[in-house]
PDB file of N, CA, C, O and CB in Angstrom:
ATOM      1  N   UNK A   1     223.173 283.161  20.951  1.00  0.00           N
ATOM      2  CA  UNK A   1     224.188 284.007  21.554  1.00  0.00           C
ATOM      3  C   UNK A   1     223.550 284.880  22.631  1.00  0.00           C
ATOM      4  O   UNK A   1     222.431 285.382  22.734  1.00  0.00           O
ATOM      5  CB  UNK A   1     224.885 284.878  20.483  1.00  0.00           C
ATOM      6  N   UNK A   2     224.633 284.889  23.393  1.00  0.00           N
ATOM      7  CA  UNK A   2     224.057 286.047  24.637  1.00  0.00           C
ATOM      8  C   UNK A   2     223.743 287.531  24.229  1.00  0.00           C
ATOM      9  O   UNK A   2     224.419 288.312  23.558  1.00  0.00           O
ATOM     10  CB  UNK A   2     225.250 286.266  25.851  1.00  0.00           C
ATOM     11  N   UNK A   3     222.665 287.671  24.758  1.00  0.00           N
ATOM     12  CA  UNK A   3     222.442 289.348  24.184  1.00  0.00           C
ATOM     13  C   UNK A   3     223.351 290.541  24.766  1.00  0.00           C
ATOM     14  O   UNK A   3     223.748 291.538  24.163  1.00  0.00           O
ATOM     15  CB  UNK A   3     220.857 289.885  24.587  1.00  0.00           C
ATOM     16  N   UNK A   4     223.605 290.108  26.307  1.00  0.00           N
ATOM     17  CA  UNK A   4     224.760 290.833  26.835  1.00  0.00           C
ATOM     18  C   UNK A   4     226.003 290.990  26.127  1.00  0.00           C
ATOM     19  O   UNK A   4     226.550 292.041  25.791  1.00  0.00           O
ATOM     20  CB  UNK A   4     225.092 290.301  27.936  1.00  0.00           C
ATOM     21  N   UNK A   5     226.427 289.638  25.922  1.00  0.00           N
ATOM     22  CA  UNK A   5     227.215 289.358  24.472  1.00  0.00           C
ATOM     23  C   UNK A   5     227.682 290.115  23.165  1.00  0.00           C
ATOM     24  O   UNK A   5     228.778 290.412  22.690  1.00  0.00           O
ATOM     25  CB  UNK A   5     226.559 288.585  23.930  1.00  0.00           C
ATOM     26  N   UNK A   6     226.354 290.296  22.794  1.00  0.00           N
ATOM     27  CA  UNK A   6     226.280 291.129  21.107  1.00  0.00           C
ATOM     28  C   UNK A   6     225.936 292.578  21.857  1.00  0.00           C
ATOM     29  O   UNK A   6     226.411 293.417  21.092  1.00  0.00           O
ATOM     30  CB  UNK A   6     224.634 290.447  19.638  1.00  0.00           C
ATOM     31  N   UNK A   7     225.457 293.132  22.761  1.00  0.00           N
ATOM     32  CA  UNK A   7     225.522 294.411  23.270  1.00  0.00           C
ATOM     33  C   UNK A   7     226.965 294.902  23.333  1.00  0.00           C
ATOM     34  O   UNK A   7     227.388 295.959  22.864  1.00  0.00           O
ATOM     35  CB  UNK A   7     224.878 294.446  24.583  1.00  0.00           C
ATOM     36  N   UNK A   8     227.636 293.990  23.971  1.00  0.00           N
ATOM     37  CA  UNK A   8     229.433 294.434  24.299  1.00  0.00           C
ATOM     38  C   UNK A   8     230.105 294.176  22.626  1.00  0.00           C
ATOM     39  O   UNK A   8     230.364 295.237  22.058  1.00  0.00           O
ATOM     40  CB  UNK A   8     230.473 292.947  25.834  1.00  0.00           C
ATOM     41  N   UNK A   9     230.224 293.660  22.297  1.00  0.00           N
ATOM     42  CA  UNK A   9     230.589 293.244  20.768  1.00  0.00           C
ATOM     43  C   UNK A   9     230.216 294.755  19.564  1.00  0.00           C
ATOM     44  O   UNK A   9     230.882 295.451  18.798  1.00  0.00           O
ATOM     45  CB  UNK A   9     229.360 291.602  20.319  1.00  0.00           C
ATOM     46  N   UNK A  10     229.217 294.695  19.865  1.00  0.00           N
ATOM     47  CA  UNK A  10     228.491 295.957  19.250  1.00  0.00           C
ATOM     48  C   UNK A  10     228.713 297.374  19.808  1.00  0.00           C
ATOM     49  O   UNK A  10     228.790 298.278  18.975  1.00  0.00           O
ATOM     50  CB  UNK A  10     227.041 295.751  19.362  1.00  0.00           C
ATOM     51  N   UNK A  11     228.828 297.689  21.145  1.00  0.00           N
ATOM     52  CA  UNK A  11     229.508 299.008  21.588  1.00  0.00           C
ATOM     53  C   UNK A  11     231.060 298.732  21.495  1.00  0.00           C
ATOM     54  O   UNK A  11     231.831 299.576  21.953  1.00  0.00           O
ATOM     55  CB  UNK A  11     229.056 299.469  23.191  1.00  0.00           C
ATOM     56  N   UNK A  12     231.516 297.630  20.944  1.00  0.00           N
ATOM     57  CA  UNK A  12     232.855 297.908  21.007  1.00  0.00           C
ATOM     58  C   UNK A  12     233.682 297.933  19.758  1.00  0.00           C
ATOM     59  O   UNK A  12     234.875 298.215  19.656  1.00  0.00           O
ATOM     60  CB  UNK A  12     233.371 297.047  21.831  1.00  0.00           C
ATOM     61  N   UNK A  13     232.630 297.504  18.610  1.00  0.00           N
ATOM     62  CA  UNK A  13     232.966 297.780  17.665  1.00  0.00           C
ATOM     63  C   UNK A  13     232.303 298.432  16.599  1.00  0.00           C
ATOM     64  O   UNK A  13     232.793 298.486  15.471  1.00  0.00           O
ATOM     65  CB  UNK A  13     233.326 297.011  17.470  1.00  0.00           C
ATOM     66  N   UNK A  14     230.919 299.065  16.982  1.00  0.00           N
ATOM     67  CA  UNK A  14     230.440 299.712  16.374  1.00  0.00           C
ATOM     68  C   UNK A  14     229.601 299.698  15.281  1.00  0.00           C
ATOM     69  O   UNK A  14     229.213 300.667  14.629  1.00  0.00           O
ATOM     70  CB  UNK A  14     231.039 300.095  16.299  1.00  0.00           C
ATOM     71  N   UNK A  15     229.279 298.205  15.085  1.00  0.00           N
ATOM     72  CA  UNK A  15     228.469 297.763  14.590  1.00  0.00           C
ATOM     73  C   UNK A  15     228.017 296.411  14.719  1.00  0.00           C
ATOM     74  O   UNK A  15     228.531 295.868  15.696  1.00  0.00           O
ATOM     75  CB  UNK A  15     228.677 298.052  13.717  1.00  0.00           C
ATOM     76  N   UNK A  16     227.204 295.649  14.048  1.00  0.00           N
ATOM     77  CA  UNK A  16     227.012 294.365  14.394  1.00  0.00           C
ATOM     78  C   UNK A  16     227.478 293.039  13.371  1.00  0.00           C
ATOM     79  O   UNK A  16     227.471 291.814  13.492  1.00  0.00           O
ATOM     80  CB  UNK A  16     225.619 294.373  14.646  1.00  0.00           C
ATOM     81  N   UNK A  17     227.892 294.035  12.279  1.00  0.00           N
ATOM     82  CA  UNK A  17     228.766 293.091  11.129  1.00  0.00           C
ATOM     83  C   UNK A  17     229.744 292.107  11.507  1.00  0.00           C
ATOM     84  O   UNK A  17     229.885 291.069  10.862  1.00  0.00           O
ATOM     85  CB  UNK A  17     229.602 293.936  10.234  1.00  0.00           C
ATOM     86  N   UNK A  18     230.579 292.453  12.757  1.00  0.00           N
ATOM     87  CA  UNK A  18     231.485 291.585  13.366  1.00  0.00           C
ATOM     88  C   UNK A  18     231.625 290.981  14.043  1.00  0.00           C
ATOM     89  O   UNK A  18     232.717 290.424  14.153  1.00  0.00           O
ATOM     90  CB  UNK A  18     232.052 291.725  13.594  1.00  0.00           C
ATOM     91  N   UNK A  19     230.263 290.659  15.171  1.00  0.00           N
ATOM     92  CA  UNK A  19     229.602 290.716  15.866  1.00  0.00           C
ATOM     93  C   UNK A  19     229.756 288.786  15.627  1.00  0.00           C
ATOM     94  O   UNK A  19     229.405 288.348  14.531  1.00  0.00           O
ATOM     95  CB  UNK A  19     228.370 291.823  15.652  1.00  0.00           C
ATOM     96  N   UNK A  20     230.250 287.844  16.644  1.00  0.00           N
ATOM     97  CA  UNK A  20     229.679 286.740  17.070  1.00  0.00           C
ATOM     98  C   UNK A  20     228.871 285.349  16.857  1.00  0.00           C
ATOM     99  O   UNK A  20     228.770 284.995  18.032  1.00  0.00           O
ATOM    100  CB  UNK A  20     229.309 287.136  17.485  1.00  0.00           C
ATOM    101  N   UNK A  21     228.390 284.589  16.281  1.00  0.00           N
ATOM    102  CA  UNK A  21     227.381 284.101  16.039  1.00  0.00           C
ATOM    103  C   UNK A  21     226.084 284.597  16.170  1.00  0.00           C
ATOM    104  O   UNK A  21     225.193 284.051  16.820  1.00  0.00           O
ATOM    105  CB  UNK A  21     227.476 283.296  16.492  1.00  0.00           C
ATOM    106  N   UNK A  22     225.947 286.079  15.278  1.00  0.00           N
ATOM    107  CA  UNK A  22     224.531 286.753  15.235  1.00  0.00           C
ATOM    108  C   UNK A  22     224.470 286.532  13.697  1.00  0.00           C
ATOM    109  O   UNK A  22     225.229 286.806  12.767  1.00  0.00           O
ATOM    110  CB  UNK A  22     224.369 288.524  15.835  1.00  0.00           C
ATOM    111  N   UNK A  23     223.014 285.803  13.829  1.00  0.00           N
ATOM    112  CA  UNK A  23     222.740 285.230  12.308  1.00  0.00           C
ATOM    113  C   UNK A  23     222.978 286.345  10.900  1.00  0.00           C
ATOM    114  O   UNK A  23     223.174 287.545  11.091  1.00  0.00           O
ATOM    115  CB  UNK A  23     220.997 284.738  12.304  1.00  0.00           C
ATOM    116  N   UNK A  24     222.926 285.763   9.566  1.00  0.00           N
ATOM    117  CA  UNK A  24     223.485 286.739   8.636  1.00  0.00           C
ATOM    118  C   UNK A  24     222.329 288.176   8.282  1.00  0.00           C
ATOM    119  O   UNK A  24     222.399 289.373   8.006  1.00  0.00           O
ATOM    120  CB  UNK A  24     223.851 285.776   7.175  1.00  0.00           C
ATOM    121  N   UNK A  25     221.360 287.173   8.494  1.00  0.00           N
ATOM    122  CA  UNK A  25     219.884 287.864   8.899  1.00  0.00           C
ATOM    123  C   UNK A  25     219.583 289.335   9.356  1.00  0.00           C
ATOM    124  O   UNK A  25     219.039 290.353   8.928  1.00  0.00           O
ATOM    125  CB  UNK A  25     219.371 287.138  10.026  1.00  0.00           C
ATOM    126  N   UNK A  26     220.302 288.833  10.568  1.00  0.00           N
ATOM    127  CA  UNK A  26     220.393 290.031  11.848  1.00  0.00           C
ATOM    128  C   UNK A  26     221.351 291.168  11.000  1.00  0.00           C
ATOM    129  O   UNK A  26     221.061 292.316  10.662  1.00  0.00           O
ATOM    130  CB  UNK A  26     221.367 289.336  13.641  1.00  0.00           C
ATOM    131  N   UNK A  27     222.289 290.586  10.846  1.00  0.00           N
ATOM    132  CA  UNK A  27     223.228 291.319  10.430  1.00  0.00           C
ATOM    133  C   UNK A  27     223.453 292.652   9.325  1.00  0.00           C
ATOM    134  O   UNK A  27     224.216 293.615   9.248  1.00  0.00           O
ATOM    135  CB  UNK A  27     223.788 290.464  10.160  1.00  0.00           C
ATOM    136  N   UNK A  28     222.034 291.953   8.340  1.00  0.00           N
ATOM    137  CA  UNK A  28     221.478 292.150   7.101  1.00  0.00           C
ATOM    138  C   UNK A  28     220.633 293.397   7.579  1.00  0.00           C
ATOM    139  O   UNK A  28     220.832 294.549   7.193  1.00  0.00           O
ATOM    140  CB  UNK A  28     220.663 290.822   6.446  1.00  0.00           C
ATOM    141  N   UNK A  29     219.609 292.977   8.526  1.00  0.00           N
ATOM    142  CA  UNK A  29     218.529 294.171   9.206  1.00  0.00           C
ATOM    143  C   UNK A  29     219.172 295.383   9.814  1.00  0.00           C
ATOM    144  O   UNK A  29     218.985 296.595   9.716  1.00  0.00           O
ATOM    145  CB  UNK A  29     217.625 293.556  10.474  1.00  0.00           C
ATOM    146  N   UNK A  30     219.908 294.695  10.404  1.00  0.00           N
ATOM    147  CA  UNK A  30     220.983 295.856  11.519  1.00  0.00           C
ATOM    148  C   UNK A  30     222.435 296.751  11.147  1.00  0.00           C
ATOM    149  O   UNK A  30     223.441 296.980  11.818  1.00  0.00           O
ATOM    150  CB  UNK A  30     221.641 294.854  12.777  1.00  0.00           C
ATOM    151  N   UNK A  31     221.911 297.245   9.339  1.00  0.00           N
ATOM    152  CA  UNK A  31     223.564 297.254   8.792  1.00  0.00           C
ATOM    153  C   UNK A  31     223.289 298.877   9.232  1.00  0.00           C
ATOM    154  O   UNK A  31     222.141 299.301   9.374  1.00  0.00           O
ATOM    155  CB  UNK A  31     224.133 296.717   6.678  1.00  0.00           C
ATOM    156  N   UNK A  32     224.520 299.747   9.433  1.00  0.00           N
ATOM    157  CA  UNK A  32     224.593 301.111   9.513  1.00  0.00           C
ATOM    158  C   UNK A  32     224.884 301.837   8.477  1.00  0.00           C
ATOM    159  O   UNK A  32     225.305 301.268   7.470  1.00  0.00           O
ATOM    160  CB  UNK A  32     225.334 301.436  10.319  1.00  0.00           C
ATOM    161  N   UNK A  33     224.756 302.960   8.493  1.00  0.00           N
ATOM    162  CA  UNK A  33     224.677 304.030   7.298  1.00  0.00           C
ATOM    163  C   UNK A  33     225.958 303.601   6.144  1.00  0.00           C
ATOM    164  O   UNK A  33     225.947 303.865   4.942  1.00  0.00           O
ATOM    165  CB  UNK A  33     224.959 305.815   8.023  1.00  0.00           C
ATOM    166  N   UNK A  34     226.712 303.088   6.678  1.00  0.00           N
ATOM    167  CA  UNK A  34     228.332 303.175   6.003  1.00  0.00           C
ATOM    168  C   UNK A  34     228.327 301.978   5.418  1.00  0.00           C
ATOM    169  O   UNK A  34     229.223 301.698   4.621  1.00  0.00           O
ATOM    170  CB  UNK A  34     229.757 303.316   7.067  1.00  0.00           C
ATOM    171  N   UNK A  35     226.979 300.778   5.817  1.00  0.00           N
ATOM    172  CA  UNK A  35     227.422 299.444   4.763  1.00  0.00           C
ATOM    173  C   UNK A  35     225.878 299.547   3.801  1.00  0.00           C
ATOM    174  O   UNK A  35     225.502 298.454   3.376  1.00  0.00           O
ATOM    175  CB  UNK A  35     227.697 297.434   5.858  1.00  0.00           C
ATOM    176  N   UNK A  36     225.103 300.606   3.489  1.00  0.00           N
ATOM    177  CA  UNK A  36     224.263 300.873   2.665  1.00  0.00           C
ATOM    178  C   UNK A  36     224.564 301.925   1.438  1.00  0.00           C
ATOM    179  O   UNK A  36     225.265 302.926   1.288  1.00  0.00           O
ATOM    180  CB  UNK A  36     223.310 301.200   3.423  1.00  0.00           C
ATOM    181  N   UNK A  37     223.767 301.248   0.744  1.00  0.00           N
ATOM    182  CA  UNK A  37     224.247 301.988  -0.900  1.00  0.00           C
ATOM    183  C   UNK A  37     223.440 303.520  -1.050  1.00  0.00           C
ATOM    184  O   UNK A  37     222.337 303.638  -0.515  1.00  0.00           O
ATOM    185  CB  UNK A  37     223.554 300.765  -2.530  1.00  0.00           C
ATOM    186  N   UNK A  38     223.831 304.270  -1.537  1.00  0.00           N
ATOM    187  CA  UNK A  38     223.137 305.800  -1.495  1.00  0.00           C
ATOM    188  C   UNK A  38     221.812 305.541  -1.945  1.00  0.00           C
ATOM    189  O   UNK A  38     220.885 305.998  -1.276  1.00  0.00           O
ATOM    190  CB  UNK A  38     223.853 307.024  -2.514  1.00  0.00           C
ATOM    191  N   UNK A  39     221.477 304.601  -3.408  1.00  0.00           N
ATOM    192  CA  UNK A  39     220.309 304.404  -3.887  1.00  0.00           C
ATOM    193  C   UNK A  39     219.358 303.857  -2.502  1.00  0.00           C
ATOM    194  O   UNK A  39     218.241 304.354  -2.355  1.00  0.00           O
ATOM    195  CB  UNK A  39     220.471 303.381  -5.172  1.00  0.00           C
ATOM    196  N   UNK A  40     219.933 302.673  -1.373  1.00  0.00           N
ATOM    197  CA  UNK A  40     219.037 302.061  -0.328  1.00  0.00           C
ATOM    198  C   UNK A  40     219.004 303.987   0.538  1.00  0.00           C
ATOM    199  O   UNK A  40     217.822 304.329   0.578  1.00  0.00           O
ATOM    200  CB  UNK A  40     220.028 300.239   0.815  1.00  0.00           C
ATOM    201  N   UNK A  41     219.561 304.664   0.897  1.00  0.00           N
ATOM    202  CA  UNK A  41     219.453 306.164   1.575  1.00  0.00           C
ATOM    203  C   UNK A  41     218.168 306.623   0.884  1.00  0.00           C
ATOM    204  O   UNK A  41     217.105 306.712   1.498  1.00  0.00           O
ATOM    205  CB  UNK A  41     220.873 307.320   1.238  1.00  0.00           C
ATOM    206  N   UNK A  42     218.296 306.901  -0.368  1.00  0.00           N
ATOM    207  CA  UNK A  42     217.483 307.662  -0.927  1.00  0.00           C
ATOM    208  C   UNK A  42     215.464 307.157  -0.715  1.00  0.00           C
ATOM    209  O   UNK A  42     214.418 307.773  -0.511  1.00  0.00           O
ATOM    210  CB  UNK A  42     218.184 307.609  -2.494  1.00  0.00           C
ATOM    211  N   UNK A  43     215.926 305.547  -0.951  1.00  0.00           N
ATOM    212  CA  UNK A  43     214.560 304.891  -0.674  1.00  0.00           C
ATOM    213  C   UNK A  43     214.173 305.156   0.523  1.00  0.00           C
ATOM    214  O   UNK A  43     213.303 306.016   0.660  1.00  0.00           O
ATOM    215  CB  UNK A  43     214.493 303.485  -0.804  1.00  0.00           C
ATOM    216  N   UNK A  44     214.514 304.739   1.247  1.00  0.00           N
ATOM    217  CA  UNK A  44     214.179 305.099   3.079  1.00  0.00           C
ATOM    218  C   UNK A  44     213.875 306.356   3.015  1.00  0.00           C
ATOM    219  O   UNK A  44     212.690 306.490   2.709  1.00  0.00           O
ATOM    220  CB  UNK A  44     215.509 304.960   4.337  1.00  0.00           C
ATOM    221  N   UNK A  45     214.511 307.504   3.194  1.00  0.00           N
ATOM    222  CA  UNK A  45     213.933 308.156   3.151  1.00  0.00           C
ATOM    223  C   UNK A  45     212.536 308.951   2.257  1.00  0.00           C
ATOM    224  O   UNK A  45     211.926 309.978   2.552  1.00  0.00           O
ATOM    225  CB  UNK A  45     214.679 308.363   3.347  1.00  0.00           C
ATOM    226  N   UNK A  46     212.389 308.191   1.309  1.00  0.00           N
ATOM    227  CA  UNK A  46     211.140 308.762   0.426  1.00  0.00           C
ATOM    228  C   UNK A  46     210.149 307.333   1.593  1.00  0.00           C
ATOM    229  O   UNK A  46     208.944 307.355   1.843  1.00  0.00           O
ATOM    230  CB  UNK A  46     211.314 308.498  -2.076  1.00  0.00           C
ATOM    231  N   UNK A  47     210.778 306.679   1.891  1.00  0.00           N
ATOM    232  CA  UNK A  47     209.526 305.686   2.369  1.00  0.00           C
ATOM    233  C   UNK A  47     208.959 306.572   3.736  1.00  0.00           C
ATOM    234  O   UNK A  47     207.846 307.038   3.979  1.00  0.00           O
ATOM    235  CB  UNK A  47     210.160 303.803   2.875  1.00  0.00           C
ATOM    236  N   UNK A  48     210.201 306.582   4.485  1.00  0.00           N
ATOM    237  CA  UNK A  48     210.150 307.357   5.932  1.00  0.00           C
ATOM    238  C   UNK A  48     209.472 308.943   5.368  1.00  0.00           C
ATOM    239  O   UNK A  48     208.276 308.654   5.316  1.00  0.00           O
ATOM    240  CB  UNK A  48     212.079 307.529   6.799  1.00  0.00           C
ATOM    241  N   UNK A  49     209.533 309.813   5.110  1.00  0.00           N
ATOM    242  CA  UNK A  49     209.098 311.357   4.387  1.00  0.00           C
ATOM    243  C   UNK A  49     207.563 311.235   4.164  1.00  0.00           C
ATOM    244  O   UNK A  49     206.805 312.170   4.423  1.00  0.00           O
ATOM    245  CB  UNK A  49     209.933 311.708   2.683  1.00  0.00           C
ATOM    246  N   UNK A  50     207.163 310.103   3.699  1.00  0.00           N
ATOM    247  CA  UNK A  50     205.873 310.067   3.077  1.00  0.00           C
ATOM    248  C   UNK A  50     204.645 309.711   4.411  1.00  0.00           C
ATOM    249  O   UNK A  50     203.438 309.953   4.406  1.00  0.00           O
ATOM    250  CB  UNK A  50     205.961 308.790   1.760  1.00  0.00           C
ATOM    251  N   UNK A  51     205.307 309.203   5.251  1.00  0.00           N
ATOM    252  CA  UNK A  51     204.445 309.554   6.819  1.00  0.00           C
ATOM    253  C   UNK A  51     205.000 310.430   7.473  1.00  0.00           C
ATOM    254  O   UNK A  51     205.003 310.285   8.695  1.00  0.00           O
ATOM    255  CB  UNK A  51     204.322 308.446   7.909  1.00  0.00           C
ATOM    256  N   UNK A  52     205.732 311.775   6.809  1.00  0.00           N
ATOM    257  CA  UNK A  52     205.947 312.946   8.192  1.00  0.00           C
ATOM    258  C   UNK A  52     205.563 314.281   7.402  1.00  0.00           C
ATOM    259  O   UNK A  52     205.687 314.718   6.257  1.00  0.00           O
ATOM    260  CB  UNK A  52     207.892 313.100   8.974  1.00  0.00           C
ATOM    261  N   UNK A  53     205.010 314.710   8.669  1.00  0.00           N
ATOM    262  CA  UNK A  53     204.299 316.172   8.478  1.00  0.00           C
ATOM    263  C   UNK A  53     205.324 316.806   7.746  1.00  0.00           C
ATOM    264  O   UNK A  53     205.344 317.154   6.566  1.00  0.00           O
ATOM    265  CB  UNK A  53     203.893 317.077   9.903  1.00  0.00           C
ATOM    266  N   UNK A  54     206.649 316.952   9.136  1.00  0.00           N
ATOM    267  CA  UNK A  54     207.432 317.705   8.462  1.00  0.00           C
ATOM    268  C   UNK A  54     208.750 317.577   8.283  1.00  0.00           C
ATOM    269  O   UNK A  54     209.260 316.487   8.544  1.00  0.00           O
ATOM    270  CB  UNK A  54     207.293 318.638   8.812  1.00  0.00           C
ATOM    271  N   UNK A  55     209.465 318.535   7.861  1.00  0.00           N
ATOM    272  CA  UNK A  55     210.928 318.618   7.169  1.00  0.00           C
ATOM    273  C   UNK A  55     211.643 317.771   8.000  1.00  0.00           C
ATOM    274  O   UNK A  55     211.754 317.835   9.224  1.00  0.00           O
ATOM    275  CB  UNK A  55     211.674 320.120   7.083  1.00  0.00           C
ATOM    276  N   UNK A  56     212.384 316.528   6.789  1.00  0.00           N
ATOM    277  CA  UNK A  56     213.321 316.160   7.487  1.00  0.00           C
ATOM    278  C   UNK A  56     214.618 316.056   6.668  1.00  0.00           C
ATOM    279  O   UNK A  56     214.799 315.662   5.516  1.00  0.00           O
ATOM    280  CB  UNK A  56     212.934 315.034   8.105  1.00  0.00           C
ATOM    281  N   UNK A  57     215.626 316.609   7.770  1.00  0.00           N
ATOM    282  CA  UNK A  57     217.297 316.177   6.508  1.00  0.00           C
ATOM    283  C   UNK A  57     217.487 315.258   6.699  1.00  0.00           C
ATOM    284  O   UNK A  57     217.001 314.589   7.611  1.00  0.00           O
ATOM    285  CB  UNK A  57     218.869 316.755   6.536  1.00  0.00           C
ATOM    286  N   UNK A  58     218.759 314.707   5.377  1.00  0.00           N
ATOM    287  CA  UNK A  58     219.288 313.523   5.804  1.00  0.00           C
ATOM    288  C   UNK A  58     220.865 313.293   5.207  1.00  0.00           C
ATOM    289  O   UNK A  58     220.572 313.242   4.012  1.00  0.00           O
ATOM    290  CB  UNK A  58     218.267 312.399   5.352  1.00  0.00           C
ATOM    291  N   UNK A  59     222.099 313.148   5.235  1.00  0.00           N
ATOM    292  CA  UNK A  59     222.954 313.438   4.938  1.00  0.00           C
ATOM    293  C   UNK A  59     223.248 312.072   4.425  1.00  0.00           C
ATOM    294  O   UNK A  59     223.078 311.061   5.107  1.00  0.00           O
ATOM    295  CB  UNK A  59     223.604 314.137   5.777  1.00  0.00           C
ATOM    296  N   UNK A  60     223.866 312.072   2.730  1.00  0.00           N
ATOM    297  CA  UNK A  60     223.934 310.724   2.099  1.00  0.00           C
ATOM    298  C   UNK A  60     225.475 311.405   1.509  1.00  0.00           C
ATOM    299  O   UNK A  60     225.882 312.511   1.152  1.00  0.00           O
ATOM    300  CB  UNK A  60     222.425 310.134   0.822  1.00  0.00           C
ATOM    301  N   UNK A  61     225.932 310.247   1.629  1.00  0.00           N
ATOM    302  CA  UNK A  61     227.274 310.831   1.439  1.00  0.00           C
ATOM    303  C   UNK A  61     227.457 309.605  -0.359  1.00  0.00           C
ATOM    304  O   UNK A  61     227.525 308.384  -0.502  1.00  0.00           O
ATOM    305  CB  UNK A  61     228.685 310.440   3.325  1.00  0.00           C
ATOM    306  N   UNK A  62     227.466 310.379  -1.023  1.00  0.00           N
ATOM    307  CA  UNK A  62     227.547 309.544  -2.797  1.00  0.00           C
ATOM    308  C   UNK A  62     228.740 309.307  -3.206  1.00  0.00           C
ATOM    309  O   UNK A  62     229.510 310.064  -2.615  1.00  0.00           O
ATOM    310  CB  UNK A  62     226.993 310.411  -4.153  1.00  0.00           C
ATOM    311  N   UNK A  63     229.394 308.486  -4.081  1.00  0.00           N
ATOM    312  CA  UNK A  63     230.552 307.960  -4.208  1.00  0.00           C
ATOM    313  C   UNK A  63     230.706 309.008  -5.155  1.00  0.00           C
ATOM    314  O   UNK A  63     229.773 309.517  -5.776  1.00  0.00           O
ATOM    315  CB  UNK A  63     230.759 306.467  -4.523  1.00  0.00           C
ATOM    316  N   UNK A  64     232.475 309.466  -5.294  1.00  0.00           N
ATOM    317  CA  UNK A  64     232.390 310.578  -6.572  1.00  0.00           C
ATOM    318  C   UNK A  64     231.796 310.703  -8.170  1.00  0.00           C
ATOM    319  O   UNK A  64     231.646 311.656  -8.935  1.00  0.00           O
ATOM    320  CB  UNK A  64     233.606 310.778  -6.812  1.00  0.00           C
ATOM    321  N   UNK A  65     231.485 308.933  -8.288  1.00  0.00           N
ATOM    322  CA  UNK A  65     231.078 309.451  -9.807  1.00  0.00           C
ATOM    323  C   UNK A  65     229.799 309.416 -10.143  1.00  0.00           C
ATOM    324  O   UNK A  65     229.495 309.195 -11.315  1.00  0.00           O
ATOM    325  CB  UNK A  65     231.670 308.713 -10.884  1.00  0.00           C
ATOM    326  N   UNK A  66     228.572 309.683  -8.910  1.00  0.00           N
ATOM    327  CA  UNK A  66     227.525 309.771  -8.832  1.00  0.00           C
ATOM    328  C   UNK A  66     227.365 311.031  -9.781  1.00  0.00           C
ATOM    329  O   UNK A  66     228.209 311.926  -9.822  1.00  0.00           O
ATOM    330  CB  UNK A  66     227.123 309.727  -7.514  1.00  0.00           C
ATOM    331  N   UNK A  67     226.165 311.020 -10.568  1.00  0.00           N
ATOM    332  CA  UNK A  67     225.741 311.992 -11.772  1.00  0.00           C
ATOM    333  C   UNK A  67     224.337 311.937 -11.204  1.00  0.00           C
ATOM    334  O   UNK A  67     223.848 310.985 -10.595  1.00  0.00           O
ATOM    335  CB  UNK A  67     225.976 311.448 -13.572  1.00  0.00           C
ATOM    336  N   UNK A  68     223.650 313.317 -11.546  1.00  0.00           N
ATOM    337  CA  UNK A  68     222.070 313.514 -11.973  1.00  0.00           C
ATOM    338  C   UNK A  68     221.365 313.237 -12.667  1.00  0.00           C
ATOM    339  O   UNK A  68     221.308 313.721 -13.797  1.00  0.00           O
ATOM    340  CB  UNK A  68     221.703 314.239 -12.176  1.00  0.00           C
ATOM    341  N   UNK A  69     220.589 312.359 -12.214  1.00  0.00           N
ATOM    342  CA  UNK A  69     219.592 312.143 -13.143  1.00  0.00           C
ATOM    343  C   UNK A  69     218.176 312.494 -13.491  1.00  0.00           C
ATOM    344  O   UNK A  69     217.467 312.222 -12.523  1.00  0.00           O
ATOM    345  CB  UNK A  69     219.557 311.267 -13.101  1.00  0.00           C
ATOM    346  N   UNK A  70     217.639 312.877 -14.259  1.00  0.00           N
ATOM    347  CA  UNK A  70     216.490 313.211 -14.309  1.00  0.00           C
ATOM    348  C   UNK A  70     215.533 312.549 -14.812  1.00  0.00           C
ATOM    349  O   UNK A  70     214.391 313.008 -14.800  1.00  0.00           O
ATOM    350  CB  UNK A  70     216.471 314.068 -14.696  1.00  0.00           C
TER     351      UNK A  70
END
C-alpha cells in the first residue's frame, strides 16, 4: 500500500485500525491508547520509567470495576 495512502487514511480517521491493506501486524504495533488494556498502560510505563531520570505522568483511564490490588 501507498504510504501517502495510509498517511491520509490515518489523519482521517484517526487511527490505523481501519486503515487499507496495512498488514494485521502493523496494525497490532500501531494500536492507540483507546484499543490497549490498562494492565498493557501500566507495563509501558514501568518499562518506559525505568530509563528516565525523571517524573513522568500518565493518564490510564480503568474500566469501572477495576479494584486494588496489593
Amino acid at each position: 500500500m501507498e504510504t501517502e495512502k495510509i498517511i491520509h487514511q490515518v489523519l482521517e480517521r484517526g487511527n490505523i485500525k481501519e486503515a487499507e491493506d496495512v498488514p494485521g501486524e502493523l496494525k497490532r504495533l500501531f494500536a492507540i491508547a483507546l484499543e490497549i488494556s490498562s494492565e498493557q498502560h501500566i507495563w509501558f510505563q514501568a518499562a518506559f520509567q525505568r530509563h528516565v531520570g525523571n517524573l513522568v505522568f500518565k493518564t490510564i483511564s480503568l474500566p469501572q470495576e477495576a479494584t486494588v490490588r496489593i
